[in-house]
MIDOSE-1310 file (N, C-alpha, C; in nm, 2 decimals, decimal comma, always signed):
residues 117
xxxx	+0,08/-0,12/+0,00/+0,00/+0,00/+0,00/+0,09/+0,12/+0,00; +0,06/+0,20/-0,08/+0,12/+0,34/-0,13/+0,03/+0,42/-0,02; +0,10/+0,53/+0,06/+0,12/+0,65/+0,12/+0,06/+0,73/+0,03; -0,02/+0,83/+0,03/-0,12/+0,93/-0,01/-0,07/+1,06/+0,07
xxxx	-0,07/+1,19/+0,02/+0,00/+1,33/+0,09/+0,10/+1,38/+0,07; +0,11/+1,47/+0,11/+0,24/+1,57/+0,04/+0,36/+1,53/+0,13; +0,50/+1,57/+0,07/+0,61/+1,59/+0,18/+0,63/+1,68/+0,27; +0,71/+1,70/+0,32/+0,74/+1,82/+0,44/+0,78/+1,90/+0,29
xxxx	+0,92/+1,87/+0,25/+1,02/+1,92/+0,12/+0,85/+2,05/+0,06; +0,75/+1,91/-0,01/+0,66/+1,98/-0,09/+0,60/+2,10/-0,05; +0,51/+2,09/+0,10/+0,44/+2,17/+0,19/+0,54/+2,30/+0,19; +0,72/+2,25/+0,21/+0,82/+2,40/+0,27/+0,79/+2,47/+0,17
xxxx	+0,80/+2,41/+0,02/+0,82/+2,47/-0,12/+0,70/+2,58/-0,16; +0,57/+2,54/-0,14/+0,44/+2,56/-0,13/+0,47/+2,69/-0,04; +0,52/+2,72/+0,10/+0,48/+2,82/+0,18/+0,58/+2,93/+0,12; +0,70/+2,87/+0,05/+0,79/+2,93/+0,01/+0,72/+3,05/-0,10
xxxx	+0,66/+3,00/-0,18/+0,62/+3,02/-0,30/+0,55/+3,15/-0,26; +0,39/+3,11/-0,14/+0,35/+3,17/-0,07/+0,38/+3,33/-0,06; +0,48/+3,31/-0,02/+0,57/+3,41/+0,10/+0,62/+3,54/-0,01; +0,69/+3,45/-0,15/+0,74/+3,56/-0,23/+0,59/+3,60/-0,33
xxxx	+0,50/+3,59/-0,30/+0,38/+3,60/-0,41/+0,34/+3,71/-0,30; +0,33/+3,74/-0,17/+0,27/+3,82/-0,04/+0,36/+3,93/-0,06; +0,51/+3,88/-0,06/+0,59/+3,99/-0,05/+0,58/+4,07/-0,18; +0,54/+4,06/-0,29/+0,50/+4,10/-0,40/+0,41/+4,17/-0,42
xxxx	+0,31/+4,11/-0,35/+0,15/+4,18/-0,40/+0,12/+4,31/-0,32; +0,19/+4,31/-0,14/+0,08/+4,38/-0,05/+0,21/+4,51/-0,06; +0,30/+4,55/-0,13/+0,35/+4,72/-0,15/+0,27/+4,77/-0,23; +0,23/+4,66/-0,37/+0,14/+4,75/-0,44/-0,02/+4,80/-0,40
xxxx	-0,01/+4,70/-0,28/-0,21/+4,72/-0,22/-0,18/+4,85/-0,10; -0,06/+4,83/-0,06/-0,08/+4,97/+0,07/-0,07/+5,11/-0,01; +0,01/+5,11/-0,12/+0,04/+5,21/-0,19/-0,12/+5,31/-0,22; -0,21/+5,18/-0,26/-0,32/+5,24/-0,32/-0,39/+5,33/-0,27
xxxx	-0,38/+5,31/-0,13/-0,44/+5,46/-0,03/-0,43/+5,55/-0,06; -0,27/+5,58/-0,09/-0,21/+5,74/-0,07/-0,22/+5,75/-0,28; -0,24/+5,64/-0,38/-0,32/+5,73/-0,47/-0,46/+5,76/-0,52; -0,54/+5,72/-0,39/-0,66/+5,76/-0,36/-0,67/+5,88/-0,28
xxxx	-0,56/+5,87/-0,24/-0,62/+6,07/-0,13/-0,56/+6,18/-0,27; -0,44/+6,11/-0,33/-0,41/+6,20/-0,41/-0,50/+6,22/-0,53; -0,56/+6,14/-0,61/-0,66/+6,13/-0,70/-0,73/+6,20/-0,60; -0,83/+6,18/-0,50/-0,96/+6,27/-0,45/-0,92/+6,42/-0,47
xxxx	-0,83/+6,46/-0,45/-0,76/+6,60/-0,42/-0,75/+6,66/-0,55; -0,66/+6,56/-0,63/-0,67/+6,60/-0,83/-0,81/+6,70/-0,87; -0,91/+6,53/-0,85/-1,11/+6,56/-0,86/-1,10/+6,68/-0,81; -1,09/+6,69/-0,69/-1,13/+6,85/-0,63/-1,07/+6,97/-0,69
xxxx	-1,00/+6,97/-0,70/-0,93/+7,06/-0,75/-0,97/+7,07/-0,86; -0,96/+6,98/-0,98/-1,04/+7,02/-1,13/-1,17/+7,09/-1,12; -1,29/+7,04/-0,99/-1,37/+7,11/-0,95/-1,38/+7,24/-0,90; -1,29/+7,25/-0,82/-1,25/+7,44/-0,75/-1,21/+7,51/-0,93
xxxx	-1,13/+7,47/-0,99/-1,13/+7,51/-1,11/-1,25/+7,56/-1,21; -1,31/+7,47/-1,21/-1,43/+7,48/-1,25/-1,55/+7,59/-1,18; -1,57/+7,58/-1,07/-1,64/+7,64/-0,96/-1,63/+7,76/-0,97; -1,44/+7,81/-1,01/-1,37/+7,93/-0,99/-1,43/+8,04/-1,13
xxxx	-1,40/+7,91/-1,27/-1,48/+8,00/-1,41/-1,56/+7,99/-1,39; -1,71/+7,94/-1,34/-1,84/+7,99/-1,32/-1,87/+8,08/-1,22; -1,82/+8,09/-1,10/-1,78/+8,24/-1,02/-1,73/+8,36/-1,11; -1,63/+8,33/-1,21/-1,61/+8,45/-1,26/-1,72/+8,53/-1,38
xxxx	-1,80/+8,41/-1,38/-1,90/+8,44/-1,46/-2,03/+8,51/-1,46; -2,04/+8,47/-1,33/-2,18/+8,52/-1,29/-2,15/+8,63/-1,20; -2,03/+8,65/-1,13/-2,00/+8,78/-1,09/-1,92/+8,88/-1,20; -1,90/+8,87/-1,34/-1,91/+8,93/-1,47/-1,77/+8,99/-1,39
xxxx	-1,69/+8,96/-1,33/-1,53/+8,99/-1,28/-1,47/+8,90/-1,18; -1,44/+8,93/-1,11/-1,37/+8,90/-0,99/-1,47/+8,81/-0,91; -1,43/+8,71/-0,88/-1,59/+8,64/-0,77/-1,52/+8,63/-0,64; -1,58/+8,66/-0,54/-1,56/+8,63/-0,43/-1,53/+8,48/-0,37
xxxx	-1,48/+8,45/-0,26/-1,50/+8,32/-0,16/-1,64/+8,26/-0,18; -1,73/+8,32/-0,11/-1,88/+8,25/-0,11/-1,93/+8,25/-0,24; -1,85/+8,28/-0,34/-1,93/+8,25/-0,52/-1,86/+8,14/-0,53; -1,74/+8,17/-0,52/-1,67/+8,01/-0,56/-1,69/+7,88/-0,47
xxxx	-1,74/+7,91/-0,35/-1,74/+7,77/-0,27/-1,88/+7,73/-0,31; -1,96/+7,85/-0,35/-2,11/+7,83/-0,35/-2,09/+7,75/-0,52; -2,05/+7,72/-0,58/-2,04/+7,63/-0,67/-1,99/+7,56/-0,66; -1,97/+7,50/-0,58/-1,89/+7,33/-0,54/-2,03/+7,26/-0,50
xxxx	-2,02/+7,09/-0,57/-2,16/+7,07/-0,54/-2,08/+6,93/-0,44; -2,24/+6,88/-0,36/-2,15/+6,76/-0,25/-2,09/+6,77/-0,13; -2,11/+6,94/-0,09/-2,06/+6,95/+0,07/-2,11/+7,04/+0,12; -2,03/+7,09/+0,24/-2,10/+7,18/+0,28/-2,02/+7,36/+0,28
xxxx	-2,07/+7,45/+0,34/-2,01/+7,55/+0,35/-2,02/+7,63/+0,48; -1,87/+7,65/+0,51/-1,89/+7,73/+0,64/-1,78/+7,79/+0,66; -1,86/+7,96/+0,66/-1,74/+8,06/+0,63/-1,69/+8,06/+0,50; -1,53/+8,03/+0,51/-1,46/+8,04/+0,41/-1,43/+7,84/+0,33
xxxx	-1,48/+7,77/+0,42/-1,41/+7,66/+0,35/-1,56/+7,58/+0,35; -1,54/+7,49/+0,26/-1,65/+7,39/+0,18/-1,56/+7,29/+0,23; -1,63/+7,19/+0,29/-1,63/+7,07/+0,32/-1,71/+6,95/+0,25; -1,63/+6,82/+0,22/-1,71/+6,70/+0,13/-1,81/+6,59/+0,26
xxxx	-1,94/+6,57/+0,18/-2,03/+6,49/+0,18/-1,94/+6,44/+0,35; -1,79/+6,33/+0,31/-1,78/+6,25/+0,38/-1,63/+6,31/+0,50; -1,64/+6,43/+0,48/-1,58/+6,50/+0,63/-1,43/+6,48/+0,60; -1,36/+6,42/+0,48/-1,24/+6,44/+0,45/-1,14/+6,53/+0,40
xxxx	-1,24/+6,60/+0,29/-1,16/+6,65/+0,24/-1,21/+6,82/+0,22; -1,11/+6,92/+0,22/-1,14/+7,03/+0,27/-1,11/+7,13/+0,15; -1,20/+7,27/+0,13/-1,11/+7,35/+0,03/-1,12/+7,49/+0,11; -1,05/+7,54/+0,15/-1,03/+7,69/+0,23/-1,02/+7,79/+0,07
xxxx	-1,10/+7,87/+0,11/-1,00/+8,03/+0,05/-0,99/+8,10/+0,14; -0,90/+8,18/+0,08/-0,82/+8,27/+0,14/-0,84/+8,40/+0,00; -0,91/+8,47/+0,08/-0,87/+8,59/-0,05/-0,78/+8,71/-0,05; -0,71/+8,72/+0,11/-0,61/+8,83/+0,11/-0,53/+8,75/+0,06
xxxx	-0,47/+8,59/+0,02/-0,36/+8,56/-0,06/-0,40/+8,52/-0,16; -0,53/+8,52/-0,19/-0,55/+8,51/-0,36/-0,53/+8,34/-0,35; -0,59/+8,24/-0,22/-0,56/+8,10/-0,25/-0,68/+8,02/-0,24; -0,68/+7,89/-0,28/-0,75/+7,81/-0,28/-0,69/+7,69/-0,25
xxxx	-0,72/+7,61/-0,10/-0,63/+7,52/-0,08/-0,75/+7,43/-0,05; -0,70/+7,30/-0,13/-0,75/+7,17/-0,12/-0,68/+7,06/-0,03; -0,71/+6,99/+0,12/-0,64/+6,94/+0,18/-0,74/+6,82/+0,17; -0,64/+6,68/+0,22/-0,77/+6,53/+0,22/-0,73/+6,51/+0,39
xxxx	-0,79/+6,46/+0,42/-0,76/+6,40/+0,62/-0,64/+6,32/+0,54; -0,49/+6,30/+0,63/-0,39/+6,24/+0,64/-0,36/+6,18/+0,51; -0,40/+6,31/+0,38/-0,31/+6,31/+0,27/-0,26/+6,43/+0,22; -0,29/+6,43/+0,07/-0,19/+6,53/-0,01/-0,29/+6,65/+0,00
xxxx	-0,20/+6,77/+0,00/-0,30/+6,91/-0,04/-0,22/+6,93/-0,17; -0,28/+7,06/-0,24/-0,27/+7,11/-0,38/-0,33/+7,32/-0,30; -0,26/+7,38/-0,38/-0,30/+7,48/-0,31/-0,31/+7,61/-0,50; -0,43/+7,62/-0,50/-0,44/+7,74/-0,65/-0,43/+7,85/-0,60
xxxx	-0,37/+7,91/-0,68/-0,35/+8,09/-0,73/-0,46/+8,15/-0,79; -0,58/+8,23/-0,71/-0,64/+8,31/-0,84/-0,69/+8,44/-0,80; -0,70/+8,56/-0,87/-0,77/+8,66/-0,82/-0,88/+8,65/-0,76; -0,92/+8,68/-0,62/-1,04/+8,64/-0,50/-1,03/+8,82/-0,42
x	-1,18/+8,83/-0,45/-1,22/+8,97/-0,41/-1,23/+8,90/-0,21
């Protein structure tokens, strides 16, 4: 009668394999966070962009803070800064420095330049 089952040898080779397939895969899975906060931030930002030419439009010059935040759709507004739906990610202006900063909770910011009355 023949023995049925693996070796030790086979099982070590097996966890081996394991081991370099793990060390492989999980730099490129933690990575993916931080190009998720940075892509959210991009989005935003193309949005404050956007936000900023329809403020300059409807105020036929220069738009203020509350024109430009007031076009951002999906959060909220208070004062000077618009806040998202989901409480991470933030956009301040500042119009004595003419800024518009986009920050994510414990990622990247992006900070625009534009004339702000």
């Amino acid at each position: 009668m023949k023995a049925k089952g693996f070796t030790l040898i086979e099982l070590a080779i097996v966890i081996v394999i394991i081991g370099i397939l793990v060390a492989i895969a999980v730099p490129r899975f933690v990575d993916l966070t931080g190009q998720a906060n940075q892509a959210n931030v991009d989005a935003t930002a193309a949005s404050v962009r956007s936000a900023y030419a329809i403020a300059t439009v409807q105020a036929k010059g220069v738009p203020t803070c509350d024109q430009i935040l007031g076009n951002l759709d999906g959060g909220t507004v208070s004062g000077t800064t618009w806040t998202s739906a989901d409480k991470k990610t933030t956009v301040s202006c500042d119009a004595d420095k003419d800024t518009l900063t986009i920050s994510r909770t414990g990622g990247p910011s992006v900070t625009l330049n534009y004339n702000i009355q």
